[in-house]
KOLBA-310501 format. One line per 4 residues: number of its first residue (from 1); their letters; for each residue z, x, y of N, C-alpha, C. Coordinates in Angstrom, 1 decimal. Example, Ala and Ser with C-alpha at 12.3 -4.5 7.8 and 13.67 -1.06 7.14 Angstrom:
BEGIN
1) as) 7.8 13.2 -5.7 7.8 12.3 -4.5 7.8 13.2 -3.3  7.1 12.8 -2.2 7.1 13.7 -1.1 7.9 12.9 0.0
This chain:
BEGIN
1) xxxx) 0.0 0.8 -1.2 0.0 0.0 0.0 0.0 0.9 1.2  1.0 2.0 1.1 0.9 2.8 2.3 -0.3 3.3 2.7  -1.3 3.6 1.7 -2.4 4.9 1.8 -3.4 3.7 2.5  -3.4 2.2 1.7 -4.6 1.4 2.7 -3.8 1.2 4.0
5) xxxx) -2.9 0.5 4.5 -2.3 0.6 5.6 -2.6 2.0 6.4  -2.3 3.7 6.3 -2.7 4.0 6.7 -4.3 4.4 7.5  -5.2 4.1 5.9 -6.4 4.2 6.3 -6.8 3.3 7.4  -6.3 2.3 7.7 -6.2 1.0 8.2 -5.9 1.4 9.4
9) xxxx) -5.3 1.8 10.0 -4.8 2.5 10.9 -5.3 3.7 11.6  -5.6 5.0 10.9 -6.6 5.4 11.3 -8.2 4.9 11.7  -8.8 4.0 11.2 -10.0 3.7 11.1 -10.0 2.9 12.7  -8.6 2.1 12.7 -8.5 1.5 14.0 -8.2 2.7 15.1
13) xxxx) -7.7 3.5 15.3 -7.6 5.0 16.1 -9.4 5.3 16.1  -9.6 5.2 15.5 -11.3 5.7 15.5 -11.9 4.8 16.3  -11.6 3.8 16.3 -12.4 2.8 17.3 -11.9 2.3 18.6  -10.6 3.2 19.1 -10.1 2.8 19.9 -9.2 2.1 20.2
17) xxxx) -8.8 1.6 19.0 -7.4 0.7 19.1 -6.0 1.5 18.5  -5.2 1.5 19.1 -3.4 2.3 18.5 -2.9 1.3 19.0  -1.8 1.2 17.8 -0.3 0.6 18.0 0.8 1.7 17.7  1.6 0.9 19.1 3.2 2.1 18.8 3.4 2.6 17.6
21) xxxx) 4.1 2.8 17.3 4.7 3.2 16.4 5.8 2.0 16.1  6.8 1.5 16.8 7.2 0.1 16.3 6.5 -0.6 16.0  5.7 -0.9 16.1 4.8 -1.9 15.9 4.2 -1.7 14.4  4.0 -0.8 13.8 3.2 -0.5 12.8 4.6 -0.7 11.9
25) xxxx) 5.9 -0.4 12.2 7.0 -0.3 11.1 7.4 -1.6 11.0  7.5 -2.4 11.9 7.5 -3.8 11.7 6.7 -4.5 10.9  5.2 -4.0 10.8 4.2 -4.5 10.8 4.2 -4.1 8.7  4.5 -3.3 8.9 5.0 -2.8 7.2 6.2 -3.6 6.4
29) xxxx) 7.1 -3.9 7.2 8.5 -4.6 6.7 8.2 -6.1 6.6  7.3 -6.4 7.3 6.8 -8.0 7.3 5.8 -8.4 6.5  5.1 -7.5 5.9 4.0 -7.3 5.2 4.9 -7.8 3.5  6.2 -7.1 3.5 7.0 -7.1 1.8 7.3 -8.0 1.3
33) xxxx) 7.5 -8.5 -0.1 7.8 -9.6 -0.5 8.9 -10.1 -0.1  9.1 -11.5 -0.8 10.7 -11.9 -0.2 11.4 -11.4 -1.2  10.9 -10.7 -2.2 12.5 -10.0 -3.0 13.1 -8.4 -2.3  11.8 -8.3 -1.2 12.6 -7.2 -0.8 13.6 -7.5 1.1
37) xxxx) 13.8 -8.8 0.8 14.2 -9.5 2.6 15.5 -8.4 2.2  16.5 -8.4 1.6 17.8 -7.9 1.7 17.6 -6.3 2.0  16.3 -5.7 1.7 15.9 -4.1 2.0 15.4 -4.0 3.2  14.9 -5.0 3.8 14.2 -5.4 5.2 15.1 -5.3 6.1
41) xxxx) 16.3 -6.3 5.6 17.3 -6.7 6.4 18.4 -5.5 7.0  18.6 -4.5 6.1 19.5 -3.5 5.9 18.7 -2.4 6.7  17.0 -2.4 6.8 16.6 -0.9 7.6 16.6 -1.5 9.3  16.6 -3.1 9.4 16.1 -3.6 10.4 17.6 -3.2 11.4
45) xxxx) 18.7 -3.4 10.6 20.2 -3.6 11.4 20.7 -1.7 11.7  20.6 -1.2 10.7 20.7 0.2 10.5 19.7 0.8 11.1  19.1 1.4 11.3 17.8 2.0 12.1 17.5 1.2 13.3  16.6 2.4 14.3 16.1 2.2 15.3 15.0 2.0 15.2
49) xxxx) 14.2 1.2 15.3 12.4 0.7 15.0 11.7 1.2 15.9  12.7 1.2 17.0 11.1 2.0 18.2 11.3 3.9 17.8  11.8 4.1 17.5 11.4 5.7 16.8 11.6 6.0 15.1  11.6 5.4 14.3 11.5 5.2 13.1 10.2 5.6 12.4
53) xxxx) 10.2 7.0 11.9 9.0 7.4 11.7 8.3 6.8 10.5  7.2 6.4 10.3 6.7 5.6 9.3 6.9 6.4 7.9  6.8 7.8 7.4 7.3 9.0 6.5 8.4 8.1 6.0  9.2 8.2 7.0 10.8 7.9 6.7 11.0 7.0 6.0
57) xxxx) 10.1 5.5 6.5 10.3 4.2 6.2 9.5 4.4 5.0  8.3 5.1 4.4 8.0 4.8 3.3 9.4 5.7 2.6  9.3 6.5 2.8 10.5 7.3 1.5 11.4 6.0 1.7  12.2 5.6 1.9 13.2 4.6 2.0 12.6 3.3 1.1
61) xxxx) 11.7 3.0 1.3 11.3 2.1 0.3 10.7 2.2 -1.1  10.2 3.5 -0.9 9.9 3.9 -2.6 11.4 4.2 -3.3  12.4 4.7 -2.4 13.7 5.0 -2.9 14.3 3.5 -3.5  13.9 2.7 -2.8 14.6 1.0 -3.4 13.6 0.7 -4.4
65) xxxx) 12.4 1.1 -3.9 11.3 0.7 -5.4 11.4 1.0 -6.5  12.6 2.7 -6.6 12.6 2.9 -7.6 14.5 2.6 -8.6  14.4 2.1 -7.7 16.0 1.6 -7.9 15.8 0.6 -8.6  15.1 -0.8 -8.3 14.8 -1.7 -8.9 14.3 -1.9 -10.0
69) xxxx) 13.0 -0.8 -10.2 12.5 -0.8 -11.2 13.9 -0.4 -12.5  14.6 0.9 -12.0 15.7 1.5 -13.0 16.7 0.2 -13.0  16.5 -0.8 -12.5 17.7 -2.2 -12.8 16.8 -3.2 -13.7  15.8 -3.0 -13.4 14.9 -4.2 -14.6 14.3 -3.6 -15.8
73) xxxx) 14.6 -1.9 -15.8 14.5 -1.5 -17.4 15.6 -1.2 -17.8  17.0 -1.5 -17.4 18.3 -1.4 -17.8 18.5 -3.3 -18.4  18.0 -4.0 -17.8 18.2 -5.5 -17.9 17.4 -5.7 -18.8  16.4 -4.9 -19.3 14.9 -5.2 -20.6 16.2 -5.0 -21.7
77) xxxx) 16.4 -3.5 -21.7 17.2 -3.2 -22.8 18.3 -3.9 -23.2  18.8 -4.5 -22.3 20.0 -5.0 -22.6 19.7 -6.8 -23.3  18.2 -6.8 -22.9 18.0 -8.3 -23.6 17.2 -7.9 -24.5  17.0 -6.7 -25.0 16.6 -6.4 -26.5 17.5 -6.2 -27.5
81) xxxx) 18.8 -6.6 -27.2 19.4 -6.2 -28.6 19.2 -7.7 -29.7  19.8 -7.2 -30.5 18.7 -8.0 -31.4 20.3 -8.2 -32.6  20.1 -9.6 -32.7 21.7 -9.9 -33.2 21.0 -10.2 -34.6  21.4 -10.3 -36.0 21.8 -10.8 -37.3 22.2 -11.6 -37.6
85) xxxx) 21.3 -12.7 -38.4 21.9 -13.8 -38.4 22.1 -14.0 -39.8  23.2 -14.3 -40.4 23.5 -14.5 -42.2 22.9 -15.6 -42.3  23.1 -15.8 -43.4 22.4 -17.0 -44.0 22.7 -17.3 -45.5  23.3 -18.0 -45.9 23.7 -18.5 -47.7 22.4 -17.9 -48.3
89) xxxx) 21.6 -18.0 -47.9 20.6 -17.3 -49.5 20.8 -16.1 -49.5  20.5 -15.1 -48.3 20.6 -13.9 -48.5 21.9 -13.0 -49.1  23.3 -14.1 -48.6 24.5 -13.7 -49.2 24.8 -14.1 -50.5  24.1 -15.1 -50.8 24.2 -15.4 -52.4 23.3 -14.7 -53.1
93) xxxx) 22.2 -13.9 -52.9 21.3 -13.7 -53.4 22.1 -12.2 -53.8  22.7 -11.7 -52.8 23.3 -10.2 -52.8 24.4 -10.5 -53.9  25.5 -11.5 -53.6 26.0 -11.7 -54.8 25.4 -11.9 -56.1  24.3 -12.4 -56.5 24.0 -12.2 -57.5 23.8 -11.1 -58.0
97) xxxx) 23.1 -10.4 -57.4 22.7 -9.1 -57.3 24.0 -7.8 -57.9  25.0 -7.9 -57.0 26.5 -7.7 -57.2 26.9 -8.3 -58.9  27.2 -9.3 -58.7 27.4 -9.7 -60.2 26.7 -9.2 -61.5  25.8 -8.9 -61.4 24.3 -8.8 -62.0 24.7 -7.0 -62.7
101) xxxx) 24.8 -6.5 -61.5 25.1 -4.6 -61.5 26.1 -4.9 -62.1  27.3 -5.6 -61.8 28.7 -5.5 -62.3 28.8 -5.5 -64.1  27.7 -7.0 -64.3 27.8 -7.1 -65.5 27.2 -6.3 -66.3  25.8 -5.7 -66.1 25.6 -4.6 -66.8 26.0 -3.4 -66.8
105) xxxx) 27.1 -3.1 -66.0 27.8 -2.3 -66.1 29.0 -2.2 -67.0  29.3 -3.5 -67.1 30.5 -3.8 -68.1 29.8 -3.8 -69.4  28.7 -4.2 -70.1 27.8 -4.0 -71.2 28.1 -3.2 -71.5  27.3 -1.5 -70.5 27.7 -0.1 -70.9 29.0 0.0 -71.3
109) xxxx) 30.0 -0.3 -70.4 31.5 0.1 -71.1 31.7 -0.3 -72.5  31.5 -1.6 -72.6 31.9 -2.3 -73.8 31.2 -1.3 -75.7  29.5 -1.0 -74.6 28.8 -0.3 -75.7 29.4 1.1 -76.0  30.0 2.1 -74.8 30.5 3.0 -75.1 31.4 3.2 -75.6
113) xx) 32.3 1.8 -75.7 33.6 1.8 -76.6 33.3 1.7 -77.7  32.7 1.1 -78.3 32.2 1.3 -79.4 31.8 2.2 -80.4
């Protein structure tokens, strides 16, 4: 977004037209979704916008860009765990199974006593 925004901007300097420099950081913060109003809101109160160098304002927002992103692959993982559910066949089935080993195990005993 930054790189067309700036091309955007130079192209307009080429033809004669400039905006302050407030104007363009505004013009960037109003441009953002509304999930980033609370990031908007926080550079708008904190910072000076009439000398707020545009550099600055993009690092600061790739800094939350990437914060975000590290909170929605922390929240992936955490809805990937993946729970077990029992079920009567599969526990009956193991007991059989169990029973099954047990008994021919007692066979051998019985044969070896012998």
């Amino acid at each position: 977004m930054f790189s067309r925004f700036t091309t955007i901007i130079n192209s307009l300097k080429n033809l004669g037209k400039s905006y302050p420099n407030q104007e363009l950081v505004r013009k960037i913060l109003r441009c953002l979704p509304k999930s980033w109003t609370p990031k908007v809101t926080a550079i708008e109160e904190a910072k000076d916008l009439s000398i707020l160098p545009l550099e600055q304002l993009l690092g600061s927002l790739m800094t939350h860009e990437t914060t975000m992103k590290n909170h929605e692959n922390v929240e992936v993982k955490k809805k990937k765990a993946i729970a077990f559910k029992a079920s009567k066949e599969d526990s009956e089935s193991d007991e059989d199974g169990d029973v099954a080993l047990i008994t021919s195990q007692f066979k051998r005993f019985l044969k070896n006593k012998k």
